[in-house]
C-alpha positions as CSV (number, residue, x, y, z in Angstrom):
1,X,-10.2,79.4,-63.7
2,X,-10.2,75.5,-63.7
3,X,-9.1,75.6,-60.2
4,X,-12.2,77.1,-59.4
5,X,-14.8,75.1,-61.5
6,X,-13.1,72.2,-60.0
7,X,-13.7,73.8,-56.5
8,X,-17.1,74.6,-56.8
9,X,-17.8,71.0,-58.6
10,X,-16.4,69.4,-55.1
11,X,-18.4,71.7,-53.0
12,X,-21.3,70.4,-55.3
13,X,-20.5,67.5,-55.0
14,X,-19.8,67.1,-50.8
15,X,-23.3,68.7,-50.6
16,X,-25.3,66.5,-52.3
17,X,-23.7,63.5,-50.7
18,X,-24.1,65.5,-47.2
19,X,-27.7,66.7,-47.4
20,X,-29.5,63.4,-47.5
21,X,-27.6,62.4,-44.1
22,X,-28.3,65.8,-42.6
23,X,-31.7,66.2,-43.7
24,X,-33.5,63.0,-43.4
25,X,-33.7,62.1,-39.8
26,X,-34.8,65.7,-39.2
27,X,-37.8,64.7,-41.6
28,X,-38.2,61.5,-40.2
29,X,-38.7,63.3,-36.7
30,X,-40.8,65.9,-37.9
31,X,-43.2,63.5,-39.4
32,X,-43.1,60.8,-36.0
33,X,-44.2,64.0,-34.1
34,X,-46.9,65.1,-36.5
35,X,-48.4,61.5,-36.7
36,X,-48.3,60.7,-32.9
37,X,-50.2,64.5,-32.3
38,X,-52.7,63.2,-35.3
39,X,-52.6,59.8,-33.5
40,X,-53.6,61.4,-30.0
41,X,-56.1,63.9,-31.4
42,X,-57.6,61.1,-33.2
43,X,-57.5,58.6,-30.0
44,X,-59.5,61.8,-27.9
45,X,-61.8,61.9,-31.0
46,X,-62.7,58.8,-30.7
47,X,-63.2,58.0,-27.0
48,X,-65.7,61.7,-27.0
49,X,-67.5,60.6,-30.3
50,X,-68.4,57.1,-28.3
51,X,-70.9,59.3,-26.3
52,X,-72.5,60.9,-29.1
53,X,-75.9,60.0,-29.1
54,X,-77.9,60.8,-32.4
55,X,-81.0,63.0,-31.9
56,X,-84.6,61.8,-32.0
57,X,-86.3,62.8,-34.9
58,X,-88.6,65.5,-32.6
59,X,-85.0,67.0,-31.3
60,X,-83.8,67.2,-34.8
61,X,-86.8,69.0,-35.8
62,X,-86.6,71.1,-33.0
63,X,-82.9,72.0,-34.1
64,X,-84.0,73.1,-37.1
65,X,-86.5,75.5,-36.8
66,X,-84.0,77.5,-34.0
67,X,-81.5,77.4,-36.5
68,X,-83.5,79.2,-38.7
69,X,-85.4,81.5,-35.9
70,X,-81.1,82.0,-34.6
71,X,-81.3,83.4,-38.5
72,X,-84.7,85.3,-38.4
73,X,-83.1,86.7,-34.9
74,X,-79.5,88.1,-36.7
75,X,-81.8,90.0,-39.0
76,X,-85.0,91.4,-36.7
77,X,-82.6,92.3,-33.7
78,X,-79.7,93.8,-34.8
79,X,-78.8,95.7,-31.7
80,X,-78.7,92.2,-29.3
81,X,-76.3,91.5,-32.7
82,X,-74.3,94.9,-31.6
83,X,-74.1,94.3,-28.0
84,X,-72.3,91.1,-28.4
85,X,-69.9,92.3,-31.1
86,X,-69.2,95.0,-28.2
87,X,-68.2,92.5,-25.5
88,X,-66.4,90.3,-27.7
89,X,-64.3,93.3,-29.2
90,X,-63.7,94.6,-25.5
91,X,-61.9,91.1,-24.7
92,X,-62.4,88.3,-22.2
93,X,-61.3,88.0,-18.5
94,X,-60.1,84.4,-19.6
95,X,-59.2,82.0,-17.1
96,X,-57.6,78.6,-16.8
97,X,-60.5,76.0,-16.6
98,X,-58.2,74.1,-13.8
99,X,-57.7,70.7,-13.5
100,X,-61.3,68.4,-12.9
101,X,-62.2,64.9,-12.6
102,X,-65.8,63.7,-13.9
103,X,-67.2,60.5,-13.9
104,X,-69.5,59.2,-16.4
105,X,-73.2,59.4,-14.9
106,X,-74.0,55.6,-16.1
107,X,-70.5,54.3,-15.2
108,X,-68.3,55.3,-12.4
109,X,-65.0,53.3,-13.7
110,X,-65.2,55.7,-17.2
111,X,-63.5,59.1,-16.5
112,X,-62.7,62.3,-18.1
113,X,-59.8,64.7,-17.2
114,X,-58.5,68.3,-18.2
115,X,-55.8,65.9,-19.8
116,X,-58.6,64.3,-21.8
117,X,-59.2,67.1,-23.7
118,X,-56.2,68.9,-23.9
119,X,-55.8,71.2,-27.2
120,X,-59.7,70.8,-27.9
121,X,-62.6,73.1,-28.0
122,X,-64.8,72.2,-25.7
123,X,-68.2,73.8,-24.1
124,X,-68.9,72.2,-20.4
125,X,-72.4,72.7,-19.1
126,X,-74.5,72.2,-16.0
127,X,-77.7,70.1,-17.5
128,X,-81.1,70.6,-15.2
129,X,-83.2,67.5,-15.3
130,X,-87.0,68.4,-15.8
131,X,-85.6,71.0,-18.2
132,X,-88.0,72.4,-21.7
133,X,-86.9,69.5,-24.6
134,X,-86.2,72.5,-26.8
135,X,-82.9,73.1,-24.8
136,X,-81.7,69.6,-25.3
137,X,-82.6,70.1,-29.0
138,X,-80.4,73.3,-29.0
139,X,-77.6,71.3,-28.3
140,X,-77.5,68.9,-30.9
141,X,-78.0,71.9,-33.2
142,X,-74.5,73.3,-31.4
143,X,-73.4,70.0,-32.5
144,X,-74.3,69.5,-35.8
145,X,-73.1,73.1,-36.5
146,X,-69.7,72.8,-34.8
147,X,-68.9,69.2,-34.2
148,X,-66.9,69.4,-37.4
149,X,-64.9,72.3,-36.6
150,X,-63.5,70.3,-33.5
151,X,-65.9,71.2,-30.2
152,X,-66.8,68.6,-28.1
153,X,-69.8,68.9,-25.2
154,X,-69.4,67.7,-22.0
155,X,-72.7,67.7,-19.5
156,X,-73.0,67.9,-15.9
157,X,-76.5,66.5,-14.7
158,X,-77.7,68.2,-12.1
159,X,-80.9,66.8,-10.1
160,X,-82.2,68.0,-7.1
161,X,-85.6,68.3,-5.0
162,X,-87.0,70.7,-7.5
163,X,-85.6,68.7,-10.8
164,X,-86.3,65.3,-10.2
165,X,-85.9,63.2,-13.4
166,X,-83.3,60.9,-14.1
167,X,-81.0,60.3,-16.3
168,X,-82.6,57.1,-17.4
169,X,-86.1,58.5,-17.4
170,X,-84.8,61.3,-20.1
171,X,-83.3,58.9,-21.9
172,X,-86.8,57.4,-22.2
173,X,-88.0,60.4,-23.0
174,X,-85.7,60.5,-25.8
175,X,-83.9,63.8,-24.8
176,X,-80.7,62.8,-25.7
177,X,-77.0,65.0,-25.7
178,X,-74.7,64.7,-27.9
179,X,-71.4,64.3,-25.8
180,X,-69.9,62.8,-22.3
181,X,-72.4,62.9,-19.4
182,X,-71.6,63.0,-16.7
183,X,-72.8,63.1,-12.8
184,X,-72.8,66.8,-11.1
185,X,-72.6,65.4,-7.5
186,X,-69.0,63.5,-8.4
187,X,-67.5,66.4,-10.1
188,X,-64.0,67.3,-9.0
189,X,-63.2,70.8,-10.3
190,X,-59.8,72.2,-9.2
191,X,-61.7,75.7,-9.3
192,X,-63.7,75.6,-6.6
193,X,-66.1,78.4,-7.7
194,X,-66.9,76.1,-11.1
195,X,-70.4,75.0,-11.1
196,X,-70.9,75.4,-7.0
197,X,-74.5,75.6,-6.4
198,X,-75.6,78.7,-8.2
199,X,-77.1,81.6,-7.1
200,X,-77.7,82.9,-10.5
201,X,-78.8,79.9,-12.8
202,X,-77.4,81.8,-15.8
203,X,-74.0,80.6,-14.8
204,X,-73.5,77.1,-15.7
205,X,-72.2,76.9,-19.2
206,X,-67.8,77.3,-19.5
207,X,-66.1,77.6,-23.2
208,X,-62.7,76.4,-23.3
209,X,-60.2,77.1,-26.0
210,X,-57.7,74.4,-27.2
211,X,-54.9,75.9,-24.3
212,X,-57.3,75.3,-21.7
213,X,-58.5,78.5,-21.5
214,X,-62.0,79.8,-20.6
215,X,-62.8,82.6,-23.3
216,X,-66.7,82.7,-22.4
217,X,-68.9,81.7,-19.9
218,X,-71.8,82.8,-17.4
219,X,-74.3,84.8,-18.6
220,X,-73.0,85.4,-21.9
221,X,-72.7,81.7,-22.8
222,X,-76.3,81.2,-21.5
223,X,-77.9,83.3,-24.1
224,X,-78.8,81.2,-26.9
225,X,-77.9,83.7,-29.4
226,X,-74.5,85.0,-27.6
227,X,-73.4,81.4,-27.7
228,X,-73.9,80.5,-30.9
229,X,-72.5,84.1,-32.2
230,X,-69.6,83.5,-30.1
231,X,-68.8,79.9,-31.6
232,X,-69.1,81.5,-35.2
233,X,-66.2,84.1,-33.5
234,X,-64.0,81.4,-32.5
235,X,-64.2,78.9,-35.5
236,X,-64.4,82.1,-38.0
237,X,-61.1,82.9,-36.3
């Protein structure tokens, strides 16, 4: 019987001398990897917050009153409300966004990369110059809405013979977007079938999930009501 307390008191006793040695560089790795993916999330946050531009008082205004008309809408339409829960429970054809290259439309040397935003949210969209103000407010409302769940916005301006205004004359305008601009024409998109010029102008807006993944787009991202239901989806999740 004392042989054996005095076995178990050794075993005690090697264990708790052991375990510190054992354990602690295991902890100590855990918590280097934790704080240098907190440290890169935090590094992408930043550099994509830097082109966050705040909204104009008329935009903000504007954001409010189709937040609450996106409300009114939930309510007076249920069946639009039905059709999307129907496509979202019948799944995506999800596909990898690719690799792309865009440059900032107000400095060439400032570039964003798929590697940018890796293990983001992010919603990439084909901006039309000359286009309603009430668009550019519904962006900032995406923004104020989901901006703190993670999703970031990244434009493509698109200006042609029919939309004519520039960058710098919608800036004067004080149609800002909140998120990283930048030029259509310099776009580098791995997928060559991602924002070519469209046939259909519904298709210029591509969600991405945090693997890289496109999970909506098209049509179904264009609807004002689709997109926002869908982001709801996603974050809700």
């Amino acid at each position: 019987m004392l042989r054996r307390l005095l076995l178990i008191a050794v075993i005690s006793f090697l264990t708790a001398c052991s375990a510190p040695e054992n354990d602690e560089p295991a902890a100590q790795g855990d918590a280097s990897t934790h704080d240098e993916a907190l440290s890169g999330e935090a590094h992408r946050n930043a550099f994509l917050d830097s082109f966050v531009q705040e909204a104009a008082p008329r935009l903000e205004k504007l954001a409010t009153e189709l937040s609450q008309d996106l409300f009114l809408f939930s309510f007076g339409f249920p069946e639009v409300h039905d059709k999307w829960e129907k496509y979202i429970e019948e799944g995506h054809n999800d596909f990898p966004i690719g690799a792309f290259t865009l440059r900032h439309i107000e400095d060439s040397t400032v570039v964003l990369t798929q590697d940018s935003l890796a293990g983001a949210t992010y919603l990439i969209v084909r901006v039309f110059a000359n286009v309603d103000e009430q668009q550019f407010a519904y962006y900032h409302l995406l923004h104020n809405k989901f901006a703190g769940n993670g999703l970031h916005f990244v434009f493509l301006f698109h200006q042609d013979e029919d939309n004519t205004a520039t960058w710098k004359e919608l800036q004067a305008a004080e149609l800002s977007l909140p998120g990283f601009v930048a030029r259509l024409d310099e776009a580098k998109f791995e997928n060559r079938g991602l924002f070519r010029e469209p046939q259909l102008y519904g298709y210029n807006e591509y969600l991405v999930d945090s693997e890289g993944m496109v999970i909506a787009s098209g049509t179904q991202t264009r609807s004002i009501e689709f997109l926002y239901w869908t982001l709801q989806h996603v974050f809700d999740s």
